[in-house]
Backbone as a ProteinNet text record, in pm:
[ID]
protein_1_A
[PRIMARY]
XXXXXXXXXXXXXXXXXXXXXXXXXXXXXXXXXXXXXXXXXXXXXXXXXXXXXXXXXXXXXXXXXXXXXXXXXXX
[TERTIARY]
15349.4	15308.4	15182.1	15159.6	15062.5	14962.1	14863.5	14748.5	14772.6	14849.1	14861.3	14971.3	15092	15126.9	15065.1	14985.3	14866.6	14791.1	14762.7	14647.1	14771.4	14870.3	14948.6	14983	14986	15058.3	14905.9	14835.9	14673.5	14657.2	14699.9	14659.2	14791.2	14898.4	14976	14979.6	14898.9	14859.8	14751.4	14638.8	14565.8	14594.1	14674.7	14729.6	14818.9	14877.9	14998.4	14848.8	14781.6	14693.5	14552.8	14580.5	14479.4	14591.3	14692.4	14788.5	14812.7	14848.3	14864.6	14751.9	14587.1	14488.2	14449.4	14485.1	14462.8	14540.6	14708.2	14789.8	14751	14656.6	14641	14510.2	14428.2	14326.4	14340.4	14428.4	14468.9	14538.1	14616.1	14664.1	14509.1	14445.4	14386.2	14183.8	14150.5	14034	13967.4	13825.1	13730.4	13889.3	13873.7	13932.6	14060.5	14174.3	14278.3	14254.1	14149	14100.1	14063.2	14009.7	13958.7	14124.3	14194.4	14305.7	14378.6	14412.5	14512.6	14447.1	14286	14250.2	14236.9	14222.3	14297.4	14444.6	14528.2	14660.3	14679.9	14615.1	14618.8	14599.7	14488.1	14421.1	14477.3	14535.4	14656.9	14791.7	14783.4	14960.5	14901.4	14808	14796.4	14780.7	14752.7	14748.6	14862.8	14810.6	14913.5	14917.8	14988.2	14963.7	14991.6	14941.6	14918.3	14989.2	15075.4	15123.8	15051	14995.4	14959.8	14989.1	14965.9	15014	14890.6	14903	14781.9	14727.2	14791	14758.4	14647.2	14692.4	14628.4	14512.4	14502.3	14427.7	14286.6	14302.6	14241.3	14195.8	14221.8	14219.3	14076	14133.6	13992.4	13885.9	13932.3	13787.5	13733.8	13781.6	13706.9	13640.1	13738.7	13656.8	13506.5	13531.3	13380.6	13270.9	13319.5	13259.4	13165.9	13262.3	13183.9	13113.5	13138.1	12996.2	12895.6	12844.5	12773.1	12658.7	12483.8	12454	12381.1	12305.1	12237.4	12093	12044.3	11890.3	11874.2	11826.9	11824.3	11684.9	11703.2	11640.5	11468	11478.7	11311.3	11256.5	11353.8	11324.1	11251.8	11314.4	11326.8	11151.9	11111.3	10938.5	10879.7
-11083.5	-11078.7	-10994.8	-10922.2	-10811.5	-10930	-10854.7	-10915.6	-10906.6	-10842.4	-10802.1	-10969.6	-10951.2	-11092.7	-11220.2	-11257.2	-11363.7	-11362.9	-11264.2	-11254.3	-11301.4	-11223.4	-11279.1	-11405.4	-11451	-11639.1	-11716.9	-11692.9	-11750.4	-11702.3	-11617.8	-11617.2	-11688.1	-11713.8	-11805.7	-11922.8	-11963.7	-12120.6	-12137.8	-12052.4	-12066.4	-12072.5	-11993.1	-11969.6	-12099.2	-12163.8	-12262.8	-12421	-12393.7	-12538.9	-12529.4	-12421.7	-12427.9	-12469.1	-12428.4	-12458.7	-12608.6	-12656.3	-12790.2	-12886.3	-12833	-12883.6	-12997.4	-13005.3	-13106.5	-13214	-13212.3	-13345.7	-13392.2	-13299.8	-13378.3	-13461.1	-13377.9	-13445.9	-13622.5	-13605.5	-13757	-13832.1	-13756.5	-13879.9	-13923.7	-13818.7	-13820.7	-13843.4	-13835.7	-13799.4	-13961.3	-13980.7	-14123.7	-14219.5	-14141.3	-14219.1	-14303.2	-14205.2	-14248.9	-14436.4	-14380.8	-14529.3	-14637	-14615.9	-14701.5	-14740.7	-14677.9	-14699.8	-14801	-14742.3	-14853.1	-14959.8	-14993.1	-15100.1	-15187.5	-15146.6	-15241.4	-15315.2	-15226.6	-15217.6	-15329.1	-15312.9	-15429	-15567.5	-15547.9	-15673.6	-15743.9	-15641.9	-15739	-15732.8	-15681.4	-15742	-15905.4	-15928.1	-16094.9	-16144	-16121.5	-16218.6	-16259	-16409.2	-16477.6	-16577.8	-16578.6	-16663.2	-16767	-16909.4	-17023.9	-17100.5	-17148.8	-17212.6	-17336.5	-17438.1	-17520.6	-17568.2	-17667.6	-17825.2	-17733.5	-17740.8	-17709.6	-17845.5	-17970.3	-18101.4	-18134.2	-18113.2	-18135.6	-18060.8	-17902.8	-17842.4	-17919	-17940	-18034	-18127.4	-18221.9	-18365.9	-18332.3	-18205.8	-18213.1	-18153.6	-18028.7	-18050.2	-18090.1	-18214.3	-18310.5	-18399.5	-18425.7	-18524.3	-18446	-18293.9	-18258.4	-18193.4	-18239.8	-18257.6	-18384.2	-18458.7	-18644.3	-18632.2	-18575.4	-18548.8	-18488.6	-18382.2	-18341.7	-18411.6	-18365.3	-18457.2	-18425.1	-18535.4	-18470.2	-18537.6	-18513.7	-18537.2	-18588.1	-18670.5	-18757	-18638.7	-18721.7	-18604.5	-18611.4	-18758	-18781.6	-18724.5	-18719.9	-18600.8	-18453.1	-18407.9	-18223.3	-18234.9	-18307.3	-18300.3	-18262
-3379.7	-3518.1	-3529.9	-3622.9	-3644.9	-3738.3	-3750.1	-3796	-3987.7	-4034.6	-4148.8	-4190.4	-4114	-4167.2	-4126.9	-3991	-4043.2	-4145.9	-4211.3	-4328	-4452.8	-4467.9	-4560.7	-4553.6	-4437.4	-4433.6	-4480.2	-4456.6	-4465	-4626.8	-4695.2	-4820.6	-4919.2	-4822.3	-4910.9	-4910.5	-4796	-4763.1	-4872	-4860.6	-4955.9	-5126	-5154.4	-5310.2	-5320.4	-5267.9	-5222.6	-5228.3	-5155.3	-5176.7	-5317.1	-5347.9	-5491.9	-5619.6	-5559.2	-5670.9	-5687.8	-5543.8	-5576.4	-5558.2	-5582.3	-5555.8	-5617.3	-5814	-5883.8	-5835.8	-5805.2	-5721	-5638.5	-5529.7	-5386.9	-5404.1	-5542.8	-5526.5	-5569.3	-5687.6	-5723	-5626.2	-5525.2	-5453.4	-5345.4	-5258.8	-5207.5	-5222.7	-5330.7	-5386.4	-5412.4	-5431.2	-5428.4	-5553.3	-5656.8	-5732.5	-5738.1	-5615.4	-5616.7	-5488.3	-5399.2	-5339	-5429.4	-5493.3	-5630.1	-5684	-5746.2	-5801.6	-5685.7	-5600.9	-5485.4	-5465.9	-5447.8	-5433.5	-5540.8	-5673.8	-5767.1	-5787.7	-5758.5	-5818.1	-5656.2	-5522.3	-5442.2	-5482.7	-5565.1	-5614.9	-5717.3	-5802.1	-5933.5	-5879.2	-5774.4	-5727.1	-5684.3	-5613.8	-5588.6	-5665.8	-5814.8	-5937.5	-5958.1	-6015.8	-6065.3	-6154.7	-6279.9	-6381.9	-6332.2	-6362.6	-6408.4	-6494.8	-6526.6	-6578.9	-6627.3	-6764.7	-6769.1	-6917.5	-6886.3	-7050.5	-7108.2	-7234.3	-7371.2	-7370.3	-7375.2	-7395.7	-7257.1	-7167.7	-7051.8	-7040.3	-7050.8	-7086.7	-7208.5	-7346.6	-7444.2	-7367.1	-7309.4	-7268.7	-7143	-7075.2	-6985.8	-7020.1	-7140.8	-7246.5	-7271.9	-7323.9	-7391.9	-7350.4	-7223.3	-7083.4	-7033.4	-7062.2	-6975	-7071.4	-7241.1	-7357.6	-7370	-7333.6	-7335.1	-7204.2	-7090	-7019.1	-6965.4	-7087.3	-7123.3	-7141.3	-7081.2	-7126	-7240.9	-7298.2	-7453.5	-7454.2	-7593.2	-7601.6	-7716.1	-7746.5	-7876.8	-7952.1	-8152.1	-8184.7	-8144.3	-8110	-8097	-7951.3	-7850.6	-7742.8	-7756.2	-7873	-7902.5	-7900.6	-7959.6	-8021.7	-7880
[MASK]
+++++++++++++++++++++++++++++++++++++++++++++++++++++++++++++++++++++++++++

């Protein structure tokens, strides 16, 4: 191979990775790490299922123990 078609394969590698520079950067670039390590983190989420009633009931249980201050305290 002559030196003329290395220079041509080297300037089509080059024209060939500016082209696809914006894709690689998203798969590859700070942000796309950021992205996978979320999309890790809400695949382990998981809704909850629960009573509304049951839900209320321990409201209210940790309403009544609360504690409080009578008004002659505030002074």
């Amino acid at each position: 191979m002559s030196w003329l078609y290395i220079a041509l394969l080297a300037l089509a590698v080059a024209v060939f990775a500016g082209a696809e520079w914006p894709r690689l950067e998203q798969r590859l670039g700070g942000d796309a790490r950021r992205r996978r390590q979320r999309a890790k983190r809400k695949a382990t989420l998981r809704v909850v299922e629960t009573d509304a009633d049951d839900f209320a009931a321990s409201v209210e249980r940790d309403l009544a123990n609360l504690p409080t201050i009578e008004e002659t305290d505030r002074r």
